[in-house]
FIPASE-941809 format. One record per residue (C-alpha): x, y, z; residue number from 1; residue in three letters. Coordinates in steps of 0.05 Angstrom, whole numbers, plus 5000, padded with zeros to 4 digits. Layout:
<pts>
     xx     yy     zz   num   residu
      X      Y      Z   NUM      ALA
...
</pts>
This chain:
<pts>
     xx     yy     zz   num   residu
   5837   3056   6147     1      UNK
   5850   3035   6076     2      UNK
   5883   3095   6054     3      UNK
   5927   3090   6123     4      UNK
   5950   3028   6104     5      UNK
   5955   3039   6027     6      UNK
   5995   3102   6050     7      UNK
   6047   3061   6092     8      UNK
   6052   3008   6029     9      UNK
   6083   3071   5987    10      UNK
   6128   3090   6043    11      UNK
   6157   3029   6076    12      UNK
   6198   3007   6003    13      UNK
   6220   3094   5993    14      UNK
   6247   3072   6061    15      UNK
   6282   3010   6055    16      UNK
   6306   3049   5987    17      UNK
   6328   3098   6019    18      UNK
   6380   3064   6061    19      UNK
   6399   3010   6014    20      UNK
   6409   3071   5960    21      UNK
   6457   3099   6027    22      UNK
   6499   3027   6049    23      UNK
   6511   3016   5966    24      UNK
   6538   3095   5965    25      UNK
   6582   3080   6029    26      UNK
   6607   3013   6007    27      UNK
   6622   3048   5940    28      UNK
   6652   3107   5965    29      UNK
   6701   3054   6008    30      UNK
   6721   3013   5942    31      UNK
   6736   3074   5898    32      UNK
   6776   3112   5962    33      UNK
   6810   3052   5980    34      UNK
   6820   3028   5905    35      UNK
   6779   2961   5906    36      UNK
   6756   2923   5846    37      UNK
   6776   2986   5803    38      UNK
   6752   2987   5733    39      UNK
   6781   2934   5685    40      UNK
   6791   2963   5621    41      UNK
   6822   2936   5552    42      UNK
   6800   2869   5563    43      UNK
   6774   2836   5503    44      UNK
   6823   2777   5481    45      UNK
   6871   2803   5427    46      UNK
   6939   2782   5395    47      UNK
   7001   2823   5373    48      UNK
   7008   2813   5300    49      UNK
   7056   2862   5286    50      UNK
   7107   2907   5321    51      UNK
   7169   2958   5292    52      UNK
   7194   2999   5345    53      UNK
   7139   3025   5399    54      UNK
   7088   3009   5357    55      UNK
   7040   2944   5359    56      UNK
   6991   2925   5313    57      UNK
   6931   2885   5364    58      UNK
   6879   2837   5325    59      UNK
   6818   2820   5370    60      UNK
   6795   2754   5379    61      UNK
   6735   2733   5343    62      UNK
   6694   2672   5319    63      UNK
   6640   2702   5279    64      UNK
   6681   2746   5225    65      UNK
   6633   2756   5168    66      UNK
   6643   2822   5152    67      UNK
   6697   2842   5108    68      UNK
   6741   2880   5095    69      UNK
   6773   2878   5166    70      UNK
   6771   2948   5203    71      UNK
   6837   2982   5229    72      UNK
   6829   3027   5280    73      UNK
   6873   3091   5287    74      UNK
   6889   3128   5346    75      UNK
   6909   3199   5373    76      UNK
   6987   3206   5385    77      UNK
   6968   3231   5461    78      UNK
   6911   3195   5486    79      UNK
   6911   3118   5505    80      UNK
   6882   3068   5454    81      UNK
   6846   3034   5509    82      UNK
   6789   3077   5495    83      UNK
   6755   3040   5432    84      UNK
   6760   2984   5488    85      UNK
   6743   3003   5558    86      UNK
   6695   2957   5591    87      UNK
   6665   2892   5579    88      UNK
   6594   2914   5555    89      UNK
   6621   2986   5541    90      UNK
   6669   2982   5486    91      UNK
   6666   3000   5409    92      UNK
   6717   2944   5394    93      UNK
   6664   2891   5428    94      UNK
   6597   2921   5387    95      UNK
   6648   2914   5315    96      UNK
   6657   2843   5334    97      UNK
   6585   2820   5360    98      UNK
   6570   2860   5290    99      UNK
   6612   2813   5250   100      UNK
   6682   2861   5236   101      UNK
   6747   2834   5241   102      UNK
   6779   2892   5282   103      UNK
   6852   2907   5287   104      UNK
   6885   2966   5321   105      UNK
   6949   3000   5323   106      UNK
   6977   3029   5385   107      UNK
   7036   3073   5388   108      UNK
   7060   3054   5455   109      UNK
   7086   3114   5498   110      UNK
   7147   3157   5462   111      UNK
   7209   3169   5494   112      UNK
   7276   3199   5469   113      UNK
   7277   3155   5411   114      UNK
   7206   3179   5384   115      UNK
   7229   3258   5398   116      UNK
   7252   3257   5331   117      UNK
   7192   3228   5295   118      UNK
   7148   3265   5248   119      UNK
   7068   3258   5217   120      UNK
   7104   3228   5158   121      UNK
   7135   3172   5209   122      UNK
   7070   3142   5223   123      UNK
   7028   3165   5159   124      UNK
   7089   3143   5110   125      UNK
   7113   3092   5138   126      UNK
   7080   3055   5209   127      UNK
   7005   3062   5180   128      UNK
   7024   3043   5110   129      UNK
   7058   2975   5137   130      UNK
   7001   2960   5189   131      UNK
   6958   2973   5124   132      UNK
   6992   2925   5090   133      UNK
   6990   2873   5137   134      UNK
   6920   2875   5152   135      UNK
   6899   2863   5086   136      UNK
   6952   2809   5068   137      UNK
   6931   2774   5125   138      UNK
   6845   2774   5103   139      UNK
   6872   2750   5031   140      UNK
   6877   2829   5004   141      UNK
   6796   2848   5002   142      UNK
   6819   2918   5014   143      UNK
   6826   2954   5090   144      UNK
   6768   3003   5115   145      UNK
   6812   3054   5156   146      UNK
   6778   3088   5226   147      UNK
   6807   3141   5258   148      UNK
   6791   3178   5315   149      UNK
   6798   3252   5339   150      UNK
   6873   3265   5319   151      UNK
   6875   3183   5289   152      UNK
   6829   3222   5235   153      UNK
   6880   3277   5214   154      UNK
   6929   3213   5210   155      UNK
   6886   3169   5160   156      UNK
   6868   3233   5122   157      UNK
   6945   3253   5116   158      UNK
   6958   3172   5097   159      UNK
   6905   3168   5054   160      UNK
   6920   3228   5004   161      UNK
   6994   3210   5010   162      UNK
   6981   3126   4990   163      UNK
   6920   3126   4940   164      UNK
   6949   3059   4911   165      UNK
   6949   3031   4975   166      UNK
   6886   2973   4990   167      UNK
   6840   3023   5027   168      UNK
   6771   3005   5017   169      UNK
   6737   3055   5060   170      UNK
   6756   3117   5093   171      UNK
   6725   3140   5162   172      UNK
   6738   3194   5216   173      UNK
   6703   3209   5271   174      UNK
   6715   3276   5315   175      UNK
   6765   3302   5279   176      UNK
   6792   3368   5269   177      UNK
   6801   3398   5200   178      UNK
   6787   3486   5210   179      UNK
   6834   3493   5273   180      UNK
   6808   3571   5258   181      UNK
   6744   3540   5295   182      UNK
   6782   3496   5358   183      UNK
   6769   3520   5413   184      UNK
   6821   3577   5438   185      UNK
   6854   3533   5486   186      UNK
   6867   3484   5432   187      UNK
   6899   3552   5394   188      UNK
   6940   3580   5447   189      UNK
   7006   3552   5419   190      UNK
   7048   3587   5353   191      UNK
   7025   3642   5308   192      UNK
   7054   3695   5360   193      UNK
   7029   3657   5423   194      UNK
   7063   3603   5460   195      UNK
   7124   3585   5424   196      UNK
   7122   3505   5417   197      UNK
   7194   3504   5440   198      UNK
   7174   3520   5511   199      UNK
   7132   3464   5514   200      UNK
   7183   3410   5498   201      UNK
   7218   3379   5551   202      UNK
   7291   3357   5558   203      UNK
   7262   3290   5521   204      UNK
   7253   3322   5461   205      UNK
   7179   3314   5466   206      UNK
   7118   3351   5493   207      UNK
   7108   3315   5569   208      UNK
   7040   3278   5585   209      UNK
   7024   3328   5636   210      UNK
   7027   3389   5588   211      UNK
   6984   3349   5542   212      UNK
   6932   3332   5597   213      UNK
   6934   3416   5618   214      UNK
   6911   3436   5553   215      UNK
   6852   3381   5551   216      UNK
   6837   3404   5622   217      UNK
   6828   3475   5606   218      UNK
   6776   3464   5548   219      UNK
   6734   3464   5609   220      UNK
   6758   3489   5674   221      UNK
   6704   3472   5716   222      UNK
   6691   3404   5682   223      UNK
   6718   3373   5746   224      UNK
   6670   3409   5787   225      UNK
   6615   3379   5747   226      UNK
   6647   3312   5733   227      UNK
   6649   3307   5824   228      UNK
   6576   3329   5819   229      UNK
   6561   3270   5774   230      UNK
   6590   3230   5822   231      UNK
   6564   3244   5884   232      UNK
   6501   3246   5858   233      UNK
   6511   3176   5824   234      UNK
   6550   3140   5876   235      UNK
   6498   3090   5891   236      UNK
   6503   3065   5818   237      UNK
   6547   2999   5817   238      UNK
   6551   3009   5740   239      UNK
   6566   3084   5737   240      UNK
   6627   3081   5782   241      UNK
   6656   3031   5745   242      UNK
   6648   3069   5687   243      UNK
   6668   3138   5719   244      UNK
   6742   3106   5743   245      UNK
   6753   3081   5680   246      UNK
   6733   3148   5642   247      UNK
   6768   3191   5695   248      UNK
   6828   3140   5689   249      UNK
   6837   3142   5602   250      UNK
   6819   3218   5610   251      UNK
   6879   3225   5659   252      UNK
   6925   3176   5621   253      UNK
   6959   3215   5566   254      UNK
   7016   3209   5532   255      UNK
   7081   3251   5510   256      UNK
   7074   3281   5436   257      UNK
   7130   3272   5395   258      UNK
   7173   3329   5397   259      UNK
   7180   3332   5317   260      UNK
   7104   3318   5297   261      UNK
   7080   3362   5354   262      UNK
   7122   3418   5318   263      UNK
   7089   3402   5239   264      UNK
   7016   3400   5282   265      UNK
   7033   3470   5305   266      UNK
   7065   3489   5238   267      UNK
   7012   3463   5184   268      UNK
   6949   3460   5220   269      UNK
   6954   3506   5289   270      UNK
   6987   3569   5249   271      UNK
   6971   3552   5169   272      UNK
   6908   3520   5174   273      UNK
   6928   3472   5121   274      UNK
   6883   3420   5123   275      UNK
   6821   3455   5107   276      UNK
   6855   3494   5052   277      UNK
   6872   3428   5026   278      UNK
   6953   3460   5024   279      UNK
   6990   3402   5068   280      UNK
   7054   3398   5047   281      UNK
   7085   3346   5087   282      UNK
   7168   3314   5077   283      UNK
   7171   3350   5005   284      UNK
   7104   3337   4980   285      UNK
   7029   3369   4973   286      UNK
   6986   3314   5002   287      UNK
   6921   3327   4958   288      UNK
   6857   3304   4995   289      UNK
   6824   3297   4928   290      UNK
   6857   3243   4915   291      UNK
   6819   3211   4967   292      UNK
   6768   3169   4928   293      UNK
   6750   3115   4972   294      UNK
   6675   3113   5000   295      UNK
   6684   3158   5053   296      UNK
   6649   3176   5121   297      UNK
   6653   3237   5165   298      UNK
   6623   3230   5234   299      UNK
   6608   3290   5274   300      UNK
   6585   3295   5356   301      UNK
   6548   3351   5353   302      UNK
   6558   3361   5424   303      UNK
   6635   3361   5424   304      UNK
   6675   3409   5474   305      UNK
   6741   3389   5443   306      UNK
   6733   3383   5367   307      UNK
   6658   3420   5352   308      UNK
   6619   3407   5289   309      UNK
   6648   3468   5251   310      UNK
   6720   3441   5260   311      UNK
   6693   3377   5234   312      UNK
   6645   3394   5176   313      UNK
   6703   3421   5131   314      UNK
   6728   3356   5117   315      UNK
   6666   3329   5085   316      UNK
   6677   3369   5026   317      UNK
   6757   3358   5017   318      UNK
   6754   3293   5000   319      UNK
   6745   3266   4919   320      UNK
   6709   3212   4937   321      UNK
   6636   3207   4901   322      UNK
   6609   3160   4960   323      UNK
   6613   3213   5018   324      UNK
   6572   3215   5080   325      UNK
   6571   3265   5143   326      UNK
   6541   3233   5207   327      UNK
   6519   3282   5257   328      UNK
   6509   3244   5322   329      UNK
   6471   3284   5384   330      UNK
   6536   3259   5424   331      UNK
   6602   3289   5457   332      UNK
   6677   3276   5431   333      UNK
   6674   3210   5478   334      UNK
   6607   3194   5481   335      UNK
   6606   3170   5406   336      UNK
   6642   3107   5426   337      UNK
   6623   3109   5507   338      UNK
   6559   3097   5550   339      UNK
   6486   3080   5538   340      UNK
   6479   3130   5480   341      UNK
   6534   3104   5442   342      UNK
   6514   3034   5446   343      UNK
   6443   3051   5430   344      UNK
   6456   3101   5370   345      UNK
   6529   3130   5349   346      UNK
   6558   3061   5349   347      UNK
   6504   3014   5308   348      UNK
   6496   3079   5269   349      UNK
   6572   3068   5245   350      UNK
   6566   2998   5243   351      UNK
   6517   3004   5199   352      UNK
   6553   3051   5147   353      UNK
   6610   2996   5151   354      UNK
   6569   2951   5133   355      UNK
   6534   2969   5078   356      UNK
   6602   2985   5050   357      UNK
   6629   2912   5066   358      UNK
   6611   2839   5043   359      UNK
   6586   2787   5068   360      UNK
   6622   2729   5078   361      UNK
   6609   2650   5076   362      UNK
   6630   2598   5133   363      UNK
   6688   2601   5095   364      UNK
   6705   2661   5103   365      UNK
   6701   2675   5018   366      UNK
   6667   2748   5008   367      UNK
   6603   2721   4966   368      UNK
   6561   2793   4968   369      UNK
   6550   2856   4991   370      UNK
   6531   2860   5060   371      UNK
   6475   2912   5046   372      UNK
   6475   2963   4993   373      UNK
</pts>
């Protein structure tokens, strides 16, 4: 009788599991189909501090800044910004802050016509050296530790070895390419005898958002297959929808490439391989990345699909810096800064490298030490 009854104890709650695990995947099937309470996304408080042209330099909100110098965040020229900020309780931006980091970002808005003529020196010459500027004028000139991410990286590098009087205090990038002899082929598939770049640009003068979001798409052609499987299989999950829409949204969201840079891309780093042979030569100059000096940080996800760890170890050595770290994460291109693993490991991992190359501030707001040496 007692095992009988002990029996029906075990299956009464797999039960009642059972369908509550089926009403949450129906109810959650409805909201996504129908659009309800989609993902909010970029929503920690910021304020524009800065704007010239498309381009806005954001500052996040903070009371408890007592990290400096601040941290500027640089972005892709394709890909949506909102990604270092996705969701309340999933967002890089969010951990900096709760960490102490005054965070600032700049966003390149979405090019048109007037951007079709704008080149890498544009925004590593001239929109990243202002927002530089800025930045530290604005934290009493302690210096600026520049982040950038995925193509953001090639950006900072390009600015960096191009300004070396400029107040940089710390160099980072994270997933970003340097032997484009090891990118994937469908990241290769344009110049050098291939695809000429011309057919690509539209009557804009730019590369369109939904050729950029093609060539993403076919660095795994069945990754929607396996991103529906995730789904399905997860639908009951309140958290992981929310988190799903606003992945499948950013990974969706591209935007157009500058017709101008997108041709120098193709030029110096799809067909010469420039950057890892340290040979840029960029508006009638050799940008050396020896000149690079700054404490400097390379952070690899060693489970990357779009940038892979032998794209991204290269740069480690370019630089002239004699403070130089590689961080090999077990993560993918965006799980470094998103989900449970990233707020776990890749991003207090970071954090901490930022910190021990900051100081510590006092309540008002003086730098008095090191934060951790």
């Amino acid at each position: 009788m007692s095992t009988t009854t002990e029996s029906s104890r075990h299956r009464a709650p797999s039960l009642a599991d059972g369908v509550g695990r089926g009403v949450r995947r129906g109810w959650n099937l409805t909201r996504h189909v129908l659009g309800i309470d989609k993902a909010a996304m970029g929503r920690t408080p910021r304020d524009q501090v800065w704007t010239r042209d498309k381009v806005t330099l954001w500052r996040y909100r903070s009371d408890q800044r007592t990290l400096r110098p601040p941290v500027l965040l640089v972005h892709s020229l394709v890909s949506r910004s909102y990604i270092f900020d996705l969701q309340p309780g999933n967002s890089f931006v969010e951990m900096l802050l709760q960490r102490g980091f005054d965070v600032y970002l700049i966003d390149w808005g979405v090019p048109d016509e007037s951007e079709a003529g704008n080149t890498l020196g544009t925004y590593t010459d001239d929109y990243i050296p202002a927002a530089v500027r800025i930045v530290d004028r604005a934290d009493g000139h302690q210096g600026v530790t520049v982040f950038g991410y995925c193509f953001g990286g090639i950006l900072a590098l390009l600015y960096a070895a191009g300004h070396a009087g400029d107040p940089i205090r710390n160099l980072v990038v994270m997933a970003t390419p340097g032997d484009f002899d090891q990118m994937p082929p469908a990241m290769r598939g344009v110049g050098g005898g291939k695809i000429d770049p011309e057919h690509l640009v539209d009557e804009t003068g730019n590369v369109p958002a939904a050729r950029v979001r093609s060539s993403f798409q076919l660095l795994r052609p069945t990754g929607d297959l396996a991103t529906y499987a995730d789904f399905w299989e997860n639908l009951h999950d309140d958290g992981f929808l929310t988190t799903y829409q606003a992945m499948t949204k950013w990974s969706r969201d591209h935007i157009p490439f500058p017709g101008a840079a997108f041709r120098q891309t193709v030029n110096l780093f799809q067909e010469s391989n420039a950057l890892v042979g340290n040979d840029v030569h960029l508006d009638g100059r050799r940008l050396d990345m020896s000149s690079i000096t700054v404490p400097f940080l390379n952070v690899i996800a060693e489970r990357d699909h779009i940038v892979p760890p032998p794209a991204t170890a290269p740069i480690t050595g370019l630089v002239g810096s004699e403070d130089v770290t590689e961080l090999r994460l077990p993560a993918g291109h965006v799980g470094l800064i998103v989900g449970g693993s990233a707020r776990r490991r890749s991003i207090p991992a970071m954090a901490d490298w930022m910190e021990a190359h900051s100081d510590r501030t006092d309540d008002q707001g003086t730098a008095t030490r090191p934060a951790s040496r």
